[in-house]
Every structure is written in C-alpha cells, then in structure tokens.
N, C-alpha and C positions, 0 to 999 in steps of 0.2 A: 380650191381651198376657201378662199371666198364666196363662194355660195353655199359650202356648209358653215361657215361660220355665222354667217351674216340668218340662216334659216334656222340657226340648232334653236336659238329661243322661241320662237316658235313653236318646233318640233317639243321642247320639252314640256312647256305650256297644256299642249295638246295633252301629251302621256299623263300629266299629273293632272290635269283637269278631267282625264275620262276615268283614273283612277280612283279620283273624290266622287265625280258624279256615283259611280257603282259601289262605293263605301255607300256614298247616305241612301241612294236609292237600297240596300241589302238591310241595313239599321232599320228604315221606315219598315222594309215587308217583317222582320223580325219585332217591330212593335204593334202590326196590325195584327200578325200570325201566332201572336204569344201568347200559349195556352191558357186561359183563364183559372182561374180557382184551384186549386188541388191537384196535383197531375194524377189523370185517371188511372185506373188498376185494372186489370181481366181477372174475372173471380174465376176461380178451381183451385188446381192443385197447385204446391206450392215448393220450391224447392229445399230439401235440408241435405246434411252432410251424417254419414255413418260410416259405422266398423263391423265390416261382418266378424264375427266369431268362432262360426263353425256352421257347414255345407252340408246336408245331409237329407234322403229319399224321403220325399211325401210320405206322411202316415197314412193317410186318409185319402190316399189313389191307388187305382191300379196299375195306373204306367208308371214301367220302372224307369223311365228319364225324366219322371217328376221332382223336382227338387224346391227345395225349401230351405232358408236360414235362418240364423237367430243373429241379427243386427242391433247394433248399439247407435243411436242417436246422438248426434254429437252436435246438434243445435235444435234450436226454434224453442219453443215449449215445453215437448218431452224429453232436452237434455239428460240424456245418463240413463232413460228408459230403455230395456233391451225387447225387442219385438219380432216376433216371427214374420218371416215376408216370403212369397214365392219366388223364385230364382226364375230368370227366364231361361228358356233354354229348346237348344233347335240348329238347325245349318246356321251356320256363321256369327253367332248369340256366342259373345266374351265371357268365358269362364271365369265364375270366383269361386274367392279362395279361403280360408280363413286369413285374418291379418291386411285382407282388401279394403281398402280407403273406399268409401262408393258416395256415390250423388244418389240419393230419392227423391221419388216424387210422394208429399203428403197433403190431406185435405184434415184440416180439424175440424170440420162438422162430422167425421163420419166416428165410428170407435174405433179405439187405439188399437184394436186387435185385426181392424180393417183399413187402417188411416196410411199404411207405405206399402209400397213398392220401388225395387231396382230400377234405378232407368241404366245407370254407367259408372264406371271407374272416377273416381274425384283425380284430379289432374293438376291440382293448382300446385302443386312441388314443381313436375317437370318445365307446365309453361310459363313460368313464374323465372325460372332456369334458366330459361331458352328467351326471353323477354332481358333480362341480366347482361345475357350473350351478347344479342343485337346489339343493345344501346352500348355496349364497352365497344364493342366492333366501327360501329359509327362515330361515336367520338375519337377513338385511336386514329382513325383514315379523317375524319374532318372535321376534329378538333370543337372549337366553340360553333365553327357552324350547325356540326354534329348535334349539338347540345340545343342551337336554336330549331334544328329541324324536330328533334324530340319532344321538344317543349310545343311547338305547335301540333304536332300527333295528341298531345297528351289536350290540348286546345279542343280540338278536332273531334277526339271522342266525347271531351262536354259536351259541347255543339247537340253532339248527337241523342246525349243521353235527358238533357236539360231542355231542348226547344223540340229537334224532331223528331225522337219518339214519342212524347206525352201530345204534341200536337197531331199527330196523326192518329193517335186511339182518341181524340178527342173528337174527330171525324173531319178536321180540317182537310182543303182541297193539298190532296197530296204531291201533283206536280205544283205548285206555290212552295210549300210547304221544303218541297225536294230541293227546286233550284235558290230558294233563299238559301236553307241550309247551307246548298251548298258552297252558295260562293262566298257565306261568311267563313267556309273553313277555309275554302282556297286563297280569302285573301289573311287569315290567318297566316297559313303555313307559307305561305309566298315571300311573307313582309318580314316572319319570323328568320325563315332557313336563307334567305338573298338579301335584306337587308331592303330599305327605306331607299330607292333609285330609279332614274328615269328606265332602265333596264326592266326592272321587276315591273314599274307598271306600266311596260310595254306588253312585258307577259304576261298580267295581268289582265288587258284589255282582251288581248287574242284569245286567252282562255274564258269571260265572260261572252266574250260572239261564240266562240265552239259550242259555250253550257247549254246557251240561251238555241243556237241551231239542232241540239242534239235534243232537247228537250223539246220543242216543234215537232222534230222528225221522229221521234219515240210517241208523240202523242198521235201523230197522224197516223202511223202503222200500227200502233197497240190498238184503235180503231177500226181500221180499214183489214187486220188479219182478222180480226175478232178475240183479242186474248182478253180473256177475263179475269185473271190472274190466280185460277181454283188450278195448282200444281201437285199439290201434294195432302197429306192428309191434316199436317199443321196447318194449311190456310183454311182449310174446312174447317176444322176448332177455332181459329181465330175469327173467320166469319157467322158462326154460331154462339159465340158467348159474346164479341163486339159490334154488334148490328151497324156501327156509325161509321166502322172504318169502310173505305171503297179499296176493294180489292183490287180492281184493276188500275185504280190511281197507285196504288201500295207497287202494282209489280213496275210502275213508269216510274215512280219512286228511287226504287232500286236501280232501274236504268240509269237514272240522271247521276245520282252521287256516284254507283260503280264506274260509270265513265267519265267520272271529273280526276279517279288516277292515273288517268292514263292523258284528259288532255294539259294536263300541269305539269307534266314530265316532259310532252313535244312544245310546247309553248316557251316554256324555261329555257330545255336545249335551244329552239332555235335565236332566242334573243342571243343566250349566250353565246353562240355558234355567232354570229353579225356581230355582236361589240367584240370578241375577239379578232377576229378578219378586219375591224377598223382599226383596231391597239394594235396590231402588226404591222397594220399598212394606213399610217396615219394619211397619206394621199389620196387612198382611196374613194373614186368619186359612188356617188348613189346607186350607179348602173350598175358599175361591180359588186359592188355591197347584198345587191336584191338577187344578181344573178348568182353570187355564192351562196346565197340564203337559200335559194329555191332548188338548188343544185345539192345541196346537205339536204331538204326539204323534201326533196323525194325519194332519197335513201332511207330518211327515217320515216316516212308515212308507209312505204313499202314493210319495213323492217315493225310498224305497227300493225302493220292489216294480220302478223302473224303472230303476236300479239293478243289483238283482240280476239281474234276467231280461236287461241287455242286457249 
C-alpha cells in the first residue's frame, strides 16, 4: 500500500504527460497537413435526387428487357424538370417502379435529354430511421455517456469530412494524413465518451503505440505484397480524373483508421478491466493487477483475432 501510494504521482504524471505530448504532437500534424486553399473537387458526374413516374419498354430497341423512364428531378438546377432515362436492367439490377424515390447520376455540360441516369433507390427515409434508433438505443442503456459518445461520432465524421478527405484529393502523403486523422478522432471520442482521467489517458497512450505499430506494419506489407490499391472499377475512375491522389497510400489509409475501431475498444476495455480489479481490491499489489490484466488480455485479443478476420 505504500508503494502504490507513494509511486501513483508518478504514475499519473507519466499518463497525462504522454497524453499532452500526442495532443500537441496530432494539433502540430493537423496544421502542417491542413488542406490549403479551397478544398478540391473530382470533376464528372454529379449526384441529384428524383421521382420516377412511370416504367415502360424502349421505343427505339429491339430487346424486349430494354426499359426506360420518365423521372422527375427533385434537385440541382433542373428541379421539377421531367426527363427520360434508361432503366438498368439484368441478373440482380433493383427494380423500379413508378412512385420510386431514386439517387442519379448527372453531368451538366452534356444535354438534358442525355445529362441522367439511375444509379439507386434514394434511402435517406430509412437510414435516417435507423440512425434515430441507434442513438435513442444508446442513450436509454448509457444515458449522458451515451450522448458524449454520440457527440464524438458526430466529431469524428467532421474530422473526416473537413481535414481527411479534402487533404487526400489534395495529394497529401496519405499514411500522415491517415494516422493524424486518426488519432485526433480517437482522442475525440476517448475524452468525450470516458471523460478527462488518468484511466482514459492510459487508454489513450496504448491506442496511440497500436495506431503508430499498425500503421508501420501496413506500410511495410502494402510494399513488400505489392498492393497497389486498383480493387475495383471506382479506384480506376478515381485515379483517372485525380492524378495527385496515391492510391496505394489511399488503400494504407483505409487500413489505418478501419483499424483504429477496433484498437480503442481493446484499449478502453482493458484500462477499464485493471481500475476495476483495483476499486474491488483496493490491496491489490502491481503483480496482480498486471497478471489480471494480461489474463482478460488474452481472452480479448483471441476473441479480436475473430473479429478482425471476419
């Protein structure tokens, strides 16, 4: 008992000083990393919202599962314009209908008789629904922490939408780019959802060593496999109309933040897991503390490995 009394200032010293340090050090990369001028745009097509009307057989084909409709525009420029578009259609191509909500894609350099097409179902009712749900669900079960973990999510996608997207079509170095982001959201949602304590930035530190480890080891196999991040036919349009982004930085990127929700969930848990094993057992010397730690430790990195892989 007196040797953790006599070392806790110390110890807390330590948590809140490596805390601040990875505060200013995250501030500095976000003022050196901050998109200059304007945040850029990918020219082409452009997203609007429509109402089909009525579904009805190509005039002017011979296949009879050629279809075509007469959509109504319900933003951008041509509001309240009604326009013929081709319907897509084929194995597993969503059927519409008349009275369907739909998303297009439109370009206004081209003519309004050629300017849309269907890409999908507009959805913002249901996820809009289902977005309602979660957050009632989360504060009912945890109350105003509820409400601070929400508020850092809603942090979190700024982050996203305000520094590291506009900085990455800007052609900034994307793993920089990735791991600032990222751990200004983590220590967002950290400080917001657990509160200002030497606990949180314990968890804190341990989830900057995982980001800063994961993001080395992503960088040296995204290399050493050869991935160059051309997966699908969206990064081929995005590397044709944005020459500046790097695509294989884009897909290490993605590594870094997808695996920051997973290591701020094992990090959290395990502080939390250690200061309750000490509030239970205020005697408890440092030996048992670490071997309980490590002993939860590897039921949840097991119960993560299945996790990650699925």
């Amino acid at each position: 008992i007196w040797d953790e009394a006599r070392t806790r200032p110390l110890r807390e010293a330590v948590a809140v000083g490596g805390s601040r340090a990875a505060a200013a050090i995250t501030v500095a990369g976000i003022v050196l990393l901050w998109p200059s001028g304007e945040h850029p745009t990918i020219e082409g097509a452009e997203r609007y919202n429509g109402t089909v009307l009525d579904v009805r057989e190509c005039q002017d084909s011979s296949d009879p599962e050629c279809l075509e409709a007469t959509v109504r525009v319900d933003s951008g420029p041509d509001d309240g314009a009604e326009v013929v578009v081709a319907v897509p259609y084929g194995a597993g191509v969503p059927e519409f209908q008349a009275g369907d909500a739909v998303v297009m894609y439109g370009n206004q350099e081209w003519p309004i008789e050629d300017r849309y097409s269907i890409n999908d179902f507009q959805r913002t009712v249901p996820l809009a629904l289902l977005a309602v749900v979660f957050a009632v669900a989360v504060v009912a079960l945890s109350r105003w922490r509820g409400v601070a973990a929400l508020a850092g999510l809603a942090l979190s996608v700024l982050v996203l939408m305000i520094f590291i997207l506009p900085a990455l079509l800007e052609g900034t170095s994307p793993l920089a780019v990735a791991v600032v982001g990222a751990s200004a959201i983590m220590m967002i949602t950290l400080y917001l959802a657990h509160g200002f304590s030497m606990k949180t930035s314990v968890a804190l530190i341990g989830t900057v060593v995982s980001l800063s480890l994961t993001g080395l080891l992503g960088y040296a196999f995204t290399y050493f496999a050869n991935f160059v991040g051309l997966v699908d036919e969206n990064v081929s349009h995005l590397g044709g109309v944005a020459d500046a982004i790097d695509l294989r930085g884009l897909l290490l990127a993605g590594l870094v933040i997808g695996a920051l929700g997973v290591l701020d969930d094992v990090t959290v848990s395990q502080a939390s897991t250690v200061w309750e094993l000490a509030r239970a057992n205020p005697n408890a010397g440092r030996r048992y503390l670490v071997g309980a730690g490590l002993r939860v430790g590897r039921d949840h990195v097991a119960a993560t490995v299945n996790t990650l892989v699925l």
